[in-house]
C-alpha positions as CSV (number, residue, x, y, z in Angstrom):
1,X,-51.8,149.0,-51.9
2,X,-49.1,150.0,-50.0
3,X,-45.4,148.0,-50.1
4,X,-46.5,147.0,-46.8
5,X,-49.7,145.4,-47.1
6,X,-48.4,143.8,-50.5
7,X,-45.8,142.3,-48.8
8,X,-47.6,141.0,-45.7
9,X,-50.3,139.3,-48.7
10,X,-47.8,137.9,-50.6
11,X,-46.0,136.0,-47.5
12,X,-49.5,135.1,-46.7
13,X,-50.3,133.5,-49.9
14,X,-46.9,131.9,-49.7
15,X,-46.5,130.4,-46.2
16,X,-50.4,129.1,-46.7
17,X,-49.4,127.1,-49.9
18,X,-52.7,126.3,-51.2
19,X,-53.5,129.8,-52.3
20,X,-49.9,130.8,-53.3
21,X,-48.5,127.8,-54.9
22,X,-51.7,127.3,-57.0
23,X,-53.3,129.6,-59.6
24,X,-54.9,131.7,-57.1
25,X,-51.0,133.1,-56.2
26,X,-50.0,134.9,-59.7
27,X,-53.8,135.8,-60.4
28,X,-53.1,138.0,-56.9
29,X,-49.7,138.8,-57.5
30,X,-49.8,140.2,-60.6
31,X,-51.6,143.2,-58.9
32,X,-47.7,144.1,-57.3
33,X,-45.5,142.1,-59.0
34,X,-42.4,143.5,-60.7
35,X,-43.4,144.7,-64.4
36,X,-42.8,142.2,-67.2
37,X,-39.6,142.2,-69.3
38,X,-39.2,144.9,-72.1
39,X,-40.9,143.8,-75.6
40,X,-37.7,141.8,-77.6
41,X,-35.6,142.5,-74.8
42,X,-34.3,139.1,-76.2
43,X,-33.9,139.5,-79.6
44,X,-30.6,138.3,-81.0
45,X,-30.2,136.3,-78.3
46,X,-29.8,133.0,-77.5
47,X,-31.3,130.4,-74.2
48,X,-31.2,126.7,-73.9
49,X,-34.3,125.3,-72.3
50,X,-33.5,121.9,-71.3
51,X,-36.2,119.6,-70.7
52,X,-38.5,122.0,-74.0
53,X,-40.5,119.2,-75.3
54,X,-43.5,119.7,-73.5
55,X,-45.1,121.2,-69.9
56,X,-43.2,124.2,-68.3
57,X,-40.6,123.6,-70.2
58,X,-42.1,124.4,-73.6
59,X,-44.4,127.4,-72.1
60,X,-41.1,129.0,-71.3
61,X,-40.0,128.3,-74.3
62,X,-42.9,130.3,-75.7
63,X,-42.5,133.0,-73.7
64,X,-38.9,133.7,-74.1
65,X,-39.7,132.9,-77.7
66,X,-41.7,136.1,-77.9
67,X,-39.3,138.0,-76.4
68,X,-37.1,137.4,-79.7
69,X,-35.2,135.0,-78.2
70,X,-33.2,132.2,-80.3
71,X,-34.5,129.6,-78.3
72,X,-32.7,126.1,-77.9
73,X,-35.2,123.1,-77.3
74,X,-33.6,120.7,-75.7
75,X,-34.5,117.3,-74.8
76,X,-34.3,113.5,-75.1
77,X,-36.4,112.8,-78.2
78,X,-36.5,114.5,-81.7
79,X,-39.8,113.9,-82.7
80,X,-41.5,115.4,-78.9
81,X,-38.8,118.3,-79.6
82,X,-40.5,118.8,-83.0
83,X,-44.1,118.9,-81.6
84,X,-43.2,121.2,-79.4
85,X,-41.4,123.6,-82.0
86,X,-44.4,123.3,-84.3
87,X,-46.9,123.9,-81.6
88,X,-44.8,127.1,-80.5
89,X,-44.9,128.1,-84.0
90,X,-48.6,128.0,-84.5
91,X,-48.9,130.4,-82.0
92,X,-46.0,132.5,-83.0
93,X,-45.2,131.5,-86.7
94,X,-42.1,133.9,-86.3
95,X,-40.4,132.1,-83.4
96,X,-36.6,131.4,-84.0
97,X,-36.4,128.0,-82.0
98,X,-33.5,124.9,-82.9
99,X,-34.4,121.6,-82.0
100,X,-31.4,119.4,-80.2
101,X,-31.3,116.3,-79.0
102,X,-29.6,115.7,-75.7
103,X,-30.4,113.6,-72.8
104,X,-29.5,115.5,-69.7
105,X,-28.8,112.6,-67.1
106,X,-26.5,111.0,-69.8
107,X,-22.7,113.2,-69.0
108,X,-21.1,111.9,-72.2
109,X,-24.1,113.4,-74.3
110,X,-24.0,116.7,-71.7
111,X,-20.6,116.7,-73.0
112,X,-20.9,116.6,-77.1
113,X,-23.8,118.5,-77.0
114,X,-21.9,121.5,-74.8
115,X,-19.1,121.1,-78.0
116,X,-22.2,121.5,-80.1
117,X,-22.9,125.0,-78.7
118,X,-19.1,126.0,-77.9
119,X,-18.8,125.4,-81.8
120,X,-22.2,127.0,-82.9
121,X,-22.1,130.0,-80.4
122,X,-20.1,132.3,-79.5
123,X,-22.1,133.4,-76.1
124,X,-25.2,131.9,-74.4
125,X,-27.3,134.5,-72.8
126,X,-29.1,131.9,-70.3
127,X,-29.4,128.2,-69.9
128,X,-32.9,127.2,-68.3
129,X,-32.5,124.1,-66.4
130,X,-36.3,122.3,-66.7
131,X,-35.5,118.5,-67.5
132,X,-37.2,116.8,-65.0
133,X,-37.9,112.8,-63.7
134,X,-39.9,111.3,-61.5
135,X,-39.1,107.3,-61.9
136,X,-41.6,105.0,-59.8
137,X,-38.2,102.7,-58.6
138,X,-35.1,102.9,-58.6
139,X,-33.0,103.8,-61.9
140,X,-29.9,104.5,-63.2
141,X,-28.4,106.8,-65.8
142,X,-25.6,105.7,-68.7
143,X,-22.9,106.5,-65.8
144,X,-24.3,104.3,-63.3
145,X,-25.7,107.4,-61.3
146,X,-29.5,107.6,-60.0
147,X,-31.6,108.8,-62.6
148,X,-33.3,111.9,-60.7
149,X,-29.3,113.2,-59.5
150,X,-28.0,112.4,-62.6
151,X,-31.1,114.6,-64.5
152,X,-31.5,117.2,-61.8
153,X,-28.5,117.7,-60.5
154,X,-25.2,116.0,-62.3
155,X,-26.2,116.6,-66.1
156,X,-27.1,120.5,-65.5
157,X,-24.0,121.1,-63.5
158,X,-21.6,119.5,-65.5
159,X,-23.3,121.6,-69.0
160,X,-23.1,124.7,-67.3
161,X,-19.6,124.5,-66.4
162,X,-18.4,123.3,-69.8
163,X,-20.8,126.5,-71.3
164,X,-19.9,128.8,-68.6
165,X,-17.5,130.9,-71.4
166,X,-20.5,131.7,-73.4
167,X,-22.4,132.9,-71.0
168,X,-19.8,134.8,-69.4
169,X,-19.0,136.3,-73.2
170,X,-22.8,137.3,-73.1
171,X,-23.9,140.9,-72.2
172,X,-25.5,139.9,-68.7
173,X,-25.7,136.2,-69.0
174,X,-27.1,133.8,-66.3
175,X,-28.2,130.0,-65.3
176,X,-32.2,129.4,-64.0
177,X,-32.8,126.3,-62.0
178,X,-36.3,125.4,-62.5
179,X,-36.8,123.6,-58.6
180,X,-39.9,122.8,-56.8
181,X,-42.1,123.8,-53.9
182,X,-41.0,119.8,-52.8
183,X,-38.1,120.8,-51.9
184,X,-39.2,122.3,-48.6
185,X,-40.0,119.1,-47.5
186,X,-36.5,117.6,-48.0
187,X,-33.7,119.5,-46.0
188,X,-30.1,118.9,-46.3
189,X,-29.2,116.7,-43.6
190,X,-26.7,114.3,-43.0
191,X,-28.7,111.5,-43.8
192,X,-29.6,113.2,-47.3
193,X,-26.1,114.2,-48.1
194,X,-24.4,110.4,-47.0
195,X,-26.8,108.8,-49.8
196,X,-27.3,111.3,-52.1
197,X,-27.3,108.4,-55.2
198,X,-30.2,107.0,-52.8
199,X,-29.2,103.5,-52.2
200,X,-30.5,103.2,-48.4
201,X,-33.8,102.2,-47.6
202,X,-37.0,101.9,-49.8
203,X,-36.9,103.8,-52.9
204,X,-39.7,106.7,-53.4
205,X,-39.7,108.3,-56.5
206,X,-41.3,111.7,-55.0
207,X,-39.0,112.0,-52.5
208,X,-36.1,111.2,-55.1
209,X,-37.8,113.8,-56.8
210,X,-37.8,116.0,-53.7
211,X,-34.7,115.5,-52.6
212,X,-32.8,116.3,-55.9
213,X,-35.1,119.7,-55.8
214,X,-33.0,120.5,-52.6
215,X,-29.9,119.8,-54.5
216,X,-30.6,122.2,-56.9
217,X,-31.1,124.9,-54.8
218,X,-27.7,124.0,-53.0
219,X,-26.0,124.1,-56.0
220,X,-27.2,127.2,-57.7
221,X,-26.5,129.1,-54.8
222,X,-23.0,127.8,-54.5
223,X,-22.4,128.0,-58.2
224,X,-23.1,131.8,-57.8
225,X,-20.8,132.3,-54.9
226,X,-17.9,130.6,-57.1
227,X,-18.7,132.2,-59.8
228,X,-19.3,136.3,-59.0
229,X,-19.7,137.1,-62.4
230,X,-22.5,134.8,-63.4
231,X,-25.7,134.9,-62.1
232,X,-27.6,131.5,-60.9
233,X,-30.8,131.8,-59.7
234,X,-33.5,128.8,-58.5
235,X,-37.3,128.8,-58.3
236,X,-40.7,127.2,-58.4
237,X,-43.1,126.7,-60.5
238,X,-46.0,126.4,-58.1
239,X,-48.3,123.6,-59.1
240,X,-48.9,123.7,-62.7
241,X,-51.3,121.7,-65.2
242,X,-48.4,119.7,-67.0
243,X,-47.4,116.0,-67.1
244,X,-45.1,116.2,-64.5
245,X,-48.0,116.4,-62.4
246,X,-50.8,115.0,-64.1
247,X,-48.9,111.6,-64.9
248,X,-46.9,111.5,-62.1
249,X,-49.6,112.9,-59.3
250,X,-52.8,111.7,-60.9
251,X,-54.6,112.1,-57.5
252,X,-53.3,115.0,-56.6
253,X,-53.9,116.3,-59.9
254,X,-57.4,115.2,-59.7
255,X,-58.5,117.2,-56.4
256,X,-56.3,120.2,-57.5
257,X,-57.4,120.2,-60.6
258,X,-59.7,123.4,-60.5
259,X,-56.9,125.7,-59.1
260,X,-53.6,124.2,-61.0
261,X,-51.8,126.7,-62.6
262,X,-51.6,126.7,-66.5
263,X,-48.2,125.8,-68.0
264,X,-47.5,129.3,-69.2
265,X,-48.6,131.0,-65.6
266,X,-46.2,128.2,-63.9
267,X,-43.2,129.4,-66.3
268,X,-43.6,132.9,-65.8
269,X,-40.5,133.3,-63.4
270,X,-38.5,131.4,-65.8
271,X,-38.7,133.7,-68.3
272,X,-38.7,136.9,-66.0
273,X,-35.7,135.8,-64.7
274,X,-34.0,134.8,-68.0
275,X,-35.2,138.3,-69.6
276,X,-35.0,141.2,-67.0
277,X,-31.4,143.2,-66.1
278,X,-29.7,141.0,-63.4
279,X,-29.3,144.6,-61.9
280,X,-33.5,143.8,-61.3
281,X,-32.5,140.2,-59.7
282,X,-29.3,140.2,-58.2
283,X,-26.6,137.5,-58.4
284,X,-28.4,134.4,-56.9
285,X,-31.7,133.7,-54.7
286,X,-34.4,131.2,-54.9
287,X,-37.9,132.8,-56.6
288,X,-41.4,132.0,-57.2
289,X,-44.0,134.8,-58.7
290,X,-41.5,136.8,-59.2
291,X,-40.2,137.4,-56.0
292,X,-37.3,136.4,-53.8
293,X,-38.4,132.9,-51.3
294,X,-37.1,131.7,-48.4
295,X,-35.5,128.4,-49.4
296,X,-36.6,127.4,-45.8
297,X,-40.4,126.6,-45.0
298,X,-39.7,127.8,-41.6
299,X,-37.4,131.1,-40.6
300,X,-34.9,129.9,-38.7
301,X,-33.0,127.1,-40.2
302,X,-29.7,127.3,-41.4
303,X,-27.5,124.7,-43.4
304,X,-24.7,123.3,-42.6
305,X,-21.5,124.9,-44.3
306,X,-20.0,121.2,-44.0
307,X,-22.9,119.9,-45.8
308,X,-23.1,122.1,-48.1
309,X,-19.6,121.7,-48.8
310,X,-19.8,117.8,-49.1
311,X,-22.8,117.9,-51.9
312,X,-20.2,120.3,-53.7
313,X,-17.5,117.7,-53.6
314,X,-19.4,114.7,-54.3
315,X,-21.7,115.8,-56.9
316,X,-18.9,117.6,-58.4
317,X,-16.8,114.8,-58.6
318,X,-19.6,112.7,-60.1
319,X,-20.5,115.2,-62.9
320,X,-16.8,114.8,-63.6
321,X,-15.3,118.2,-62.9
322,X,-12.3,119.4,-61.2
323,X,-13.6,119.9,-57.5
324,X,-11.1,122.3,-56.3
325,X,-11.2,124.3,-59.7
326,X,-14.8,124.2,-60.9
């Protein structure tokens, strides 16, 4: 098939949603997509997945896993981190995987565990941000900050930033942001950006959710224009058979259910971004299936540079970080 016609099917597939956010998209794709990262092109290296005790997460965990990766699991609880790690190992019994305990939303853990790894390491090759929230009301995180910001948004910041020396001192490092298709139905408008802790109005956990999705597209694209030298990509996972949907979307889940994605088919452009050259991906953009996505449903919108300056400052600010410096 011709560059073409791949590329007129694959905007197809994407702009119809059904067919390219579910599992009929990669089953299609694969036909054209970019070829997969070189066998142990990660060996000797090491990648925090955040959010690693189960779902996406934990498929991408695998998958980097069998690229040689060290792979950090990271997430709230010990004993879910250590189900994961033993169900990665029964399928690959050689996987070099350490189990730490952080909760993301929390910025004084983000901040021992970050001395954790500026102690233990001495460069990162890639952090995967994947710890996700969808809270049914209103909550707030140990600093007072609403829980899907301070998980989504806040706690991956500010642990980039305080890790960003190791992953500079790696050979081609760089920072994934695991978003969601959601986000194209949550724009950065005024309205958004003037209650981004989400105070106004009726609380809606899957527009929270949505919301905060938007954020991190924002941010990783203006964390790669501060930062030249390290590249921070976003994407989306496509609807995939994990908890995030099945508990959170149970009707959704239920009348999708045939065509969901499988965990390890929704993490595949985690782990092709964290494992391919950046010379194959560039210094930033916003990805699903392997290819580069309008982070705009439609063609022609464009943010606001004030806006987008404004999340920067506030969010920055909240995470705790110098705004002017960071």
């Amino acid at each position: 098939m011709s560059s073409t016609l791949t590329d007129l099917a694959d905007t197809i597939l994407d702009k119809t949603v059904l067919p390219g956010y579910s599992s009929i998209g990669p089953r299609l794709r694969r036909r054209w997509w970019p070829a997969d990262p070189e066998p142990d092109s990660l060996r000797g290296r090491h990648v925090v997945v955040t959010g690693a005790s189960g779902g996406l997460g934990a498929a991408a965990a695998t998958g980097l896993a069998e690229l040689g990766a060290t792979v950090h699991l990271v997430g709230r609880k010990a004993d879910r981190l250590a189900d994961a790690a033993r169900e990665i190992r029964r399928s690959l019994p050689s996987a070099e995987l350490r189990e730490e305990v952080c909760d993301v939303s929390d910025l004084d853990d983000v901040r021992r565990y970050a001395e954790r790894l500026r102690a233990d390491l001495g460069a990162l090759h890639a952090i995967v941000h994947d710890a996700g929230v969808m809270p049914t009301e209103r909550t707030e995180s140990a600093q007072g900050h609403e829980l899907t910001l301070a998980t989504h948004v806040l706690g991956p910041l500010l642990l980039t930033e305080l890790v960003r020396p190791l992953l500079e001192a790696a050979d081609d490092g760089r920072v994934v942001w695991v978003s969601s298709g959601g986000m194209y139905t949550a724009p950065l408008t005024a309205a958004l950006v003037d209650d981004l802790q989400y105070r106004e109005g009726t609380y809606d956990g899957v527009r929270a959710y949505a919301r905060t999705k938007r954020l991190q597209v924002v941010v990783a694209e203006l964390l790669a224009q501060r930062h030249p030298q390290l590249p921070s990509h976003s994407m989306h996972p496509g609807w995939a058979q994990t908890p995030g949907i099945t508990d959170s979307l149970p009707g959704f889940a239920k009348v999708l259910g045939p065509v969901l994605r499988t965990a390890a088919e929704g993490a595949d452009t985690m782990v092709w971004l964290a494992a391919v050259p950046t010379s194959r991906t560039g210094q930033d953009g916003f990805w699903c299936d392997r290819r580069r996505r309008s982070p705009h449903y439609a063609p022609w919108p464009k943010e606001d540079p004030a806006l987008r300056r404004r999340v920067w400052d506030r969010v920055a600010t909240w995470a705790g970080l110098d705004v002017e410096g960071s």
